[in-house]
N, C-alpha and C positions, 0 to 999 in steps of 0.2 A: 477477429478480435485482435486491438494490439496495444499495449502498453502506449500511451499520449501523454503522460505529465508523470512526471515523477522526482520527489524531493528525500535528500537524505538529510538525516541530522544525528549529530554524535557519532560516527564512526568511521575509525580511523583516521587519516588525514581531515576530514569534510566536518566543520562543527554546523553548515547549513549551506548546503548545496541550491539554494536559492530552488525556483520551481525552471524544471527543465522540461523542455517540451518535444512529442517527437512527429513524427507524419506518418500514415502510412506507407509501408512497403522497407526498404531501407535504411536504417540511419546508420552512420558512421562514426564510431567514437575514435577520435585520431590524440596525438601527444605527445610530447615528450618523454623519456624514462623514469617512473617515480614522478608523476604529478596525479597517479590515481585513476588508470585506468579500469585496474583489476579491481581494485577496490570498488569503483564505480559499479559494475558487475555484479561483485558478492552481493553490493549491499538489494540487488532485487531477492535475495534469500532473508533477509532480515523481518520481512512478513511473516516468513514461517519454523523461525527460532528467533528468540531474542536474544542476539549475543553484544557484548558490550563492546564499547571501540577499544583498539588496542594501543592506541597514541594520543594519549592523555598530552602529554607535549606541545603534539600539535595543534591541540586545539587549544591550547593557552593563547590567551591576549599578546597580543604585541610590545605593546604600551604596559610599560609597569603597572599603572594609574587606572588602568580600567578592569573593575574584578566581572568575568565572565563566569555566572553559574555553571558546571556544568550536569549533564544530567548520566547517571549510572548506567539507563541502557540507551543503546541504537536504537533509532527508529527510520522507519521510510514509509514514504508515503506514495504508493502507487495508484495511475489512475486510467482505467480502460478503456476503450472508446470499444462500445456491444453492439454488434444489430441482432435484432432480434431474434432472428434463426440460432444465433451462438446460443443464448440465454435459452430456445426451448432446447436446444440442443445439449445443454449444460445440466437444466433440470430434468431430459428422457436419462442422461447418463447417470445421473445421479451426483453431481457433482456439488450441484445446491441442492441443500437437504434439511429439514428440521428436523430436530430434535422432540422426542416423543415426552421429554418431561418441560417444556417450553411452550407455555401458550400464548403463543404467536397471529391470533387470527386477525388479528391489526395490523401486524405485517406483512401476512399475506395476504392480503385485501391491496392495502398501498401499493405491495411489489405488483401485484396482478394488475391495476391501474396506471402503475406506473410504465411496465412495460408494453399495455394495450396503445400507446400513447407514440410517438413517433418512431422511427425506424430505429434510429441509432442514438445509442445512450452513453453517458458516463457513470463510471462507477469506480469511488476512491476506495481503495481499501486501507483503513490502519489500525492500529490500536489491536493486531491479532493478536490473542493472546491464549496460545495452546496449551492444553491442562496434559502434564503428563500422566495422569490416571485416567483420563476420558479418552474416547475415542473423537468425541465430537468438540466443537468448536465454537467460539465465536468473533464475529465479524463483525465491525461496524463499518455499515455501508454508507459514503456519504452521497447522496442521488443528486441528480442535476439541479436538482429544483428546490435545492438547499434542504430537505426533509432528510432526517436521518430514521434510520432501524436497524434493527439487528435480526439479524436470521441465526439462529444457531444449531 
């Protein structure tokens, strides 16, 4: 399994880091000092805390004349490239799990069709949004095949 597309927006330097693409094995994030390496980095954490950007400045418009909304918190959008062995291998670990007060058997019907289906899949994650009083979670999964669900 390895991270293949991944976009930030709102945080720190980056008001939208356009979609970045990666390949197996590899990749090299290179730069100068202070154009956002580290930051590039953090933000594959921002899935699992929402923390807000901290250069509101930066991410102001250039141009007087143009009002950019901005939004409160960070988000990032990561996107995985699975074969299949990860995924049963994620589901013996326990890694994907429902939740026992979520009736989910729509979703797992799709997810189980979905992953009988070719070797290797994508799988975007965003929009996580962890509850400090639960232990569990939920995920919006966007699948290849444009179908969305949530497992939680």
């Amino acid at each position: 399994m390895y991270i293949s597309k991944f976009q930030i927006f709102n945080y720190k330097s980056f008001k939208d880091s356009t979609l970045l693409e990666f390949k197996p094995g590899i990749n090299v994030i290179i730069g100068q000092n202070n154009v956002g390496k580290t930051a590039f980095l953090e933000a594959l954490e921002l899935n699992f805390e929402n923390t807000p950007h901290k250069n509101v400045k930066a991410l102001l418009s250039k141009k007087k004349d143009e009002f950019l909304p901005l939004s409160y918190f960070s988000n990032v959008d990561v996107t995985f490239q699975i074969k299949k062995n990860d995924i049963y291998s994620l589901i013996e670990q326990s890694i994907i799990c429902v939740s026992s007060d979520y009736n989910c058997q729509q979703d797992l019907d799709l997810f189980q069709n979905w992953i009988a289906q070719p070797n290797v899949k994508e799988i975007c994650v965003s929009n996580y949004k962890p509850k400090e009083s639960d232990d569990s979670c939920t995920i919006s999964l966007n699948l290849k095949e444009h179908q969305k669900t949530q497992i939680g």
